[in-house]
N, C-alpha and C positions, 0 to 999 in steps of 0.2 A: 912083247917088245915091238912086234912089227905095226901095230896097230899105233903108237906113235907116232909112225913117220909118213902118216897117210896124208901130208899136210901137200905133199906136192902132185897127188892125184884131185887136182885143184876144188874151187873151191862154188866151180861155176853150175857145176853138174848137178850139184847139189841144190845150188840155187835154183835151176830151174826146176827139180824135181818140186820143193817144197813149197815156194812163191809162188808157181802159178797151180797151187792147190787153194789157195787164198787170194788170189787177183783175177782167176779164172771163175766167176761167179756172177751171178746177176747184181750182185750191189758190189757195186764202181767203185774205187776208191776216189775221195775228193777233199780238198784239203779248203777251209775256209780261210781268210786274210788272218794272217799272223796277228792279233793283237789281245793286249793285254785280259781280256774276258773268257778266254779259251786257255790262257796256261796252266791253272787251278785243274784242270778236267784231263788236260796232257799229262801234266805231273802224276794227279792219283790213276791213270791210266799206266801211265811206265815204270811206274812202283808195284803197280797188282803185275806187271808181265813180266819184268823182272824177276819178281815173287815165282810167280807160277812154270817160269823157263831154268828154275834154278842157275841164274848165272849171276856170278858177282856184281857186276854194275851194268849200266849204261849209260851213254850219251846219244839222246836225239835233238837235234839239229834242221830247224827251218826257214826260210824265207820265202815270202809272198811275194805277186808279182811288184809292189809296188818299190821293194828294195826292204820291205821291216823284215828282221829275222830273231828268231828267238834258239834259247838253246836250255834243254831241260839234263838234268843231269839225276841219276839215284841208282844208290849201289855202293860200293865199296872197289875203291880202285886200287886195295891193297889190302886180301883179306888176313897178312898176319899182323900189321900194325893195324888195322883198322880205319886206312884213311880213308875218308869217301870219295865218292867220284866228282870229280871236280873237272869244268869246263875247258881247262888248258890242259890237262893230260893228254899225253901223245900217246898215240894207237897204231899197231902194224897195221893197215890197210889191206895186205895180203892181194887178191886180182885189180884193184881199185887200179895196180898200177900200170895195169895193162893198156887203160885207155890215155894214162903218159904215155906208154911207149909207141901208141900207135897213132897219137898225137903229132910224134916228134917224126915219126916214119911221115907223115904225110907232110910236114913240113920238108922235107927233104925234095920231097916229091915236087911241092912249090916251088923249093928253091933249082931245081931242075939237077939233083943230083942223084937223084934213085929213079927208077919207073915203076912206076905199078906193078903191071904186067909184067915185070923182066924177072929173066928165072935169078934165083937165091946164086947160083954156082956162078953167073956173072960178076958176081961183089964178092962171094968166102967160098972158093973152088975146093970141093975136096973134102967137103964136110958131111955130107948129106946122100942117100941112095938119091938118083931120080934130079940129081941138083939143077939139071936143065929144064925141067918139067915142071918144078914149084917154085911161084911165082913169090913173088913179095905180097900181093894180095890174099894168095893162098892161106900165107904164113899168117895175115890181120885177119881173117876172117874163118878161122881156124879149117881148115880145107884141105891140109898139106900131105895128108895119109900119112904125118910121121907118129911114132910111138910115144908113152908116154913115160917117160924116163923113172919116174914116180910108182909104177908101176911092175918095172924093173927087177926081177930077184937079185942081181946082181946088187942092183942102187939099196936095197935093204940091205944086203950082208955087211955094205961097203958102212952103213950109217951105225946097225948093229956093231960091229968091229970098234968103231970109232964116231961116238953119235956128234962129236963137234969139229970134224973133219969138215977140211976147208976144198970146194970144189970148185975147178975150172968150167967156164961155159963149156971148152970144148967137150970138157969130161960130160957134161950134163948133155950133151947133144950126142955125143958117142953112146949113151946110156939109151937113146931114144931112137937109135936107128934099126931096133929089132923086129919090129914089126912094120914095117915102111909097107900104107898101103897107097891105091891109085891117087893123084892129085884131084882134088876140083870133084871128087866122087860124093862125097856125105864129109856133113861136122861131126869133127871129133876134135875137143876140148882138150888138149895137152898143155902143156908148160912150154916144150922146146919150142916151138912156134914163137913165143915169145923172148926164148931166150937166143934165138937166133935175131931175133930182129935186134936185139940188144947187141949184140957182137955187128950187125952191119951200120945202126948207128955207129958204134964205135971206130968202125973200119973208113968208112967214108968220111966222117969228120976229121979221124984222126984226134980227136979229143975224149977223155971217157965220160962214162956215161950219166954220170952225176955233173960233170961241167955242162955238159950239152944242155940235161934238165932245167940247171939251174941259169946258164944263156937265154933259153928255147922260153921257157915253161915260167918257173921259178921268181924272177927278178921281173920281167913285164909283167904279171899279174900280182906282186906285192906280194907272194906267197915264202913268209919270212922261216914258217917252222914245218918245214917239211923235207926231209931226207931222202935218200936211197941210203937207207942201213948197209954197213960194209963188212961190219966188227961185232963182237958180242959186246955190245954197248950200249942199250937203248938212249937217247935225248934226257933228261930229265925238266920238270917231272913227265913219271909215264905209269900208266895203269898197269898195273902186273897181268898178264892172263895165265888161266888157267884150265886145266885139263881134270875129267875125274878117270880112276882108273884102279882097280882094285881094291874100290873100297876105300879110296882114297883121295883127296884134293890137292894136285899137285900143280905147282907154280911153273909152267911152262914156258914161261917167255925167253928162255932160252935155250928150248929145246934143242933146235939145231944152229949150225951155224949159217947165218943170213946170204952167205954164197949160195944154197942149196937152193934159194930162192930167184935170187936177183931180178931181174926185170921180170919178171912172173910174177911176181907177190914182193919185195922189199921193201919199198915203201914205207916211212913212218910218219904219222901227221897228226893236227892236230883240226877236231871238229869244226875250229873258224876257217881255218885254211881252206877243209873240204868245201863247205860250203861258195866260196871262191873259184876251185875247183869245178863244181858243179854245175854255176852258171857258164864257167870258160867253155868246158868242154861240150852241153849242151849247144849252147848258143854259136858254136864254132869262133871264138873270138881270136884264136890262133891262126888260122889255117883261111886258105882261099875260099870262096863260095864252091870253087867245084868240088876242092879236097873235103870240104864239112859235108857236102851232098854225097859225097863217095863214101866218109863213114861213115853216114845215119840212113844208107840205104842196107836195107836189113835182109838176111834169108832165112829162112824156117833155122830152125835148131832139131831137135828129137823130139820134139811137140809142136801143136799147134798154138799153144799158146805165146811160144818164148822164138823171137828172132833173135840174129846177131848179123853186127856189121861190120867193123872195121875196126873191133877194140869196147864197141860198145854191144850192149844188148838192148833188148823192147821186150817188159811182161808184162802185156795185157796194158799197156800207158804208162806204165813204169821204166822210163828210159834212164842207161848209165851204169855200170860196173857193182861188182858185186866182188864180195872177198872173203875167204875162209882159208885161213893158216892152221893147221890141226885141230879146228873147234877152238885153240887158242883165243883168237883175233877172229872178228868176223865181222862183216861192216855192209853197208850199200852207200856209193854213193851217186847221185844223180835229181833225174827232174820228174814226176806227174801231175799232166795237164796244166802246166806255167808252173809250180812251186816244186822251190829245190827242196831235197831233203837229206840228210848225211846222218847213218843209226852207224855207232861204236859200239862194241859189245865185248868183253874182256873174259872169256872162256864160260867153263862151270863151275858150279861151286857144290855141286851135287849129282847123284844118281837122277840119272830123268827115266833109265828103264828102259832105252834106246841103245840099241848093239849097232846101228850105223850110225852115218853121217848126219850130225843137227845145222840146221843154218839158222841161229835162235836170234841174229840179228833181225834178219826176214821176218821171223815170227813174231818179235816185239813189233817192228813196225806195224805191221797185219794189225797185233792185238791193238796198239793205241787208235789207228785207224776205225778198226771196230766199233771201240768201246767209246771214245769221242764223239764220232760220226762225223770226223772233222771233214 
């Protein structure tokens, strides 16, 4: 049972461990101009990796510098009716929404109502060990020595008891202050990090955190279907995910309830939008020139291969957020060397033979890259 709920011992860790086993290589990844001579070769490419990663569907999602973008879709985005995967189906995003939240953090910044540098217990006193110590950059650039809630025996028993139990940030921050270690010492990839920044957007606005998105975010870039999941409700239509587990295929998209997540992972959208997404947040279209230069300045991660800055990551030229909801949902979205790219990926659909963590979005991308040579 506990091994379902490993969704919020995120999803980045993972990412790093397995993408730059595949990006970290002497052949570069590179992507040719988006046009019609190349989709035939994408397609039977994401159909063989699909195949081969035992996962219901997917969606891959591209555009070239000159604005063409194309979107390849195969699989099944509902394996008990049988529907396939289809272009507009919406997808949790799961860490994707990290670099919202750290988007909007640094807009705040601009707007001269946050500091960088100012400790966390200046803006939400009371929360945190150490609250005068960890900064608001700490918190973006995951640095904060706080715990990882996810992690928790407590946060299992709590999910265990009751797996569609509704959680308070503060509860999910109290859950992470067991291990509090020095600030500013070493990355460590936690959730609270983010879900704190989510409670100081909200604090300082004064509005929550889905208005702010869709003020900040949401409505200046036309991004029309894209949510902060609240409820056990997904959008419709939406790809079902799913999870394999004793021998069995189970339908997980509501495993837990979307509080458990919130500005760490909640997120739901759809492959056009990411793509939208992708260019914004690379290109810093939001945010100042110094604030864009503050997120995409990067520091090591636990390899040499894999940076992290301010919400975003760098593997090996692969810039932009990465996301894994219990193997459920798992996705990348972002830019290599000028072309954006957004991989959807809707659980398992079978045994792969693996007793850890898969990031099989990463790995279709990998595969179609490969085998293209796009």
């Amino acid at each position: 049972m506990k091994a379902r709920f490993q969704f919020i011992h995120t999803a980045c860790l993972i990412f790093l461990a397995l993408v730059m086993q595949g990006c970290a290589t002497k052949n570069e990844l590179t992507f040719s101009r988006v046009d019609p001579s190349m989709g035939r070769r994408v397609q039977v490419a994401l159909e063989a990796a699909v195949a081969e990663y035992k996962v219901p569907g997917a969606i891959l999602a591209l555009r070239d510098m000159k604005g063409d973008s194309r979107i390849w879709t195969s699989g099944l985005g509902n394996l008990e009716t049988g529907e396939p995967m289809s272009k507009d189906l919406y997808f949790a995003i799961g860490s994707v929404t990290k670099s919202y939240v750290a988007t909007m953090v640094l807009q705040l910044v601009d707007d001269g109502l946050v500091k960088l540098d100012a400790p966390i217990g200046e803006y939400l006193p009371g929360l945190v060990l150490r609250e005068n110590e960890i900064t608001i950059r700490h918190l973006l650039e995951m640095r904060s020595g706080l715990g990882d809630y996810g992690l928790n025996p407590q946060f299992f028993t709590m999910l265990e008891a009751e797996p569609l139990r509704v959680f308070t940030p503060e509860q999910l921050v109290k859950l992470s202050i067991d291990k509090t270690g020095d600030p500013d010492r070493e990355f460590c990839y936690t959730n609270a990090n983010y879900i704190l920044l989510g409670m100081l957007i909200e604090k300082v606005t004064n509005r929550s955190l889905q208005d702010e998105m869709k003020r900040r975010i949401l409505q200046p870039l036309g991004m029309s279907h894209t949510f902060m999941l609240m409820e056990m409700k997904m959008p419709v239509p939406y790809a079902h995910g799913y999870y394999y587990e004793e021998g069995k295929v189970v339908d997980g998209t509501y495993l837990c309830h979307p509080s458990a997540a919130w500005t760490a992972g909640g997120i739901v959208s759809t492959a056009a939008d990411q793509l939208i997404w992708a260019k914004a947040l690379v290109e810093g279209q939001l945010l100042s020139p110094r604030s864009h230069s503050e997120q995409f300045t990067m520091k090591p991660a636990p390899s040499k291969h894999v940076d992290y800055g301010l919400g975003v990551m760098n593997l090996n030229g692969l810039v932009g957020h990465a996301g894994n909801l219990n193997n459920v949902y798992t996705s990348f979205v972002g830019r290599y060397h000028g072309y954006d790219c957004v991989i959807l990926v809707n659980g398992q659909s079978g045994d792969t033979g693996e007793k850890t963590w898969s990031y099989r979005a990463g790995d279709i991308l990998k595969k179609v890259i490969k085998e293209t040579r796009l």
